[in-house]
C-alpha positions in Angstrom: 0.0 0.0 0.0 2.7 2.2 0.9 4.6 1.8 -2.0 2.0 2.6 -4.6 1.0 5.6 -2.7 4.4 6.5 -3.2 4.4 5.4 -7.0 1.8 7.8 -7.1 2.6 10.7 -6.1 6.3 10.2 -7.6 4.6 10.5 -10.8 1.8 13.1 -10.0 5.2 15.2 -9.1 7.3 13.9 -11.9 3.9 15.0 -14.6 3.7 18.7 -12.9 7.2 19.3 -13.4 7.2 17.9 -17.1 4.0 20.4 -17.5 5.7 23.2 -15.6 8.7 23.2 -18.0 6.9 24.0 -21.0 7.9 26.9 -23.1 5.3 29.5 -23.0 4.5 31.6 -26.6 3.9 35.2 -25.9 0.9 36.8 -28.0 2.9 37.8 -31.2 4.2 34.4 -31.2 1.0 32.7 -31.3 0.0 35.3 -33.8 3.0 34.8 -36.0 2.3 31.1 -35.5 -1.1 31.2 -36.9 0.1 33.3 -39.3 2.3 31.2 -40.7 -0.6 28.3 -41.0 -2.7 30.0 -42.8 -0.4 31.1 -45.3 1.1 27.7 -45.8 -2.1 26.3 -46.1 -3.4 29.1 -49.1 0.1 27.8 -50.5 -1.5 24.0 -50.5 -4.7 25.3 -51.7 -2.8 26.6 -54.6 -0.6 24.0 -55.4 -4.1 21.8 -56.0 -5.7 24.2 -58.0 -2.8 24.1 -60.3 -2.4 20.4 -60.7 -6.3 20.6 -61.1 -5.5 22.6 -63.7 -2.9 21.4 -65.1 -4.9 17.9 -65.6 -8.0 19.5 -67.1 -5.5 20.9 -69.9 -3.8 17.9 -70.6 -7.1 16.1 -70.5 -8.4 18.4 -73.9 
């Protein structure tokens, strides 16, 4: 009993400091972040329009 009460709160400690040591992202960070995922996925959105394209021509 003593032991797994001990397993316990070795790991409840052990998660609090993994969580603890995080690296926080300050507002224009985030922003930059989201940012930078939209424009990537415009990029994508582009790239299939092309090939789309690029099949209807060779398709005619």
């Amino acid at each position: 009993m003593r032991k797994s009460i001990l397993m316990f709160l070795f790991s409840l400690m052990t998660v609090g400091i993994a969580l603890s040591c995080r690296e926080e992202k300050s507002a224009g960070e985030k922003i930059e972040d989201g940012v930078e995922e939209v424009g990537d996925g415009i990029e994508e959105g582009a790239e299939e329009v092309e090939e789309a394209a690029e099949d209807v021509v060779d398709d005619h």
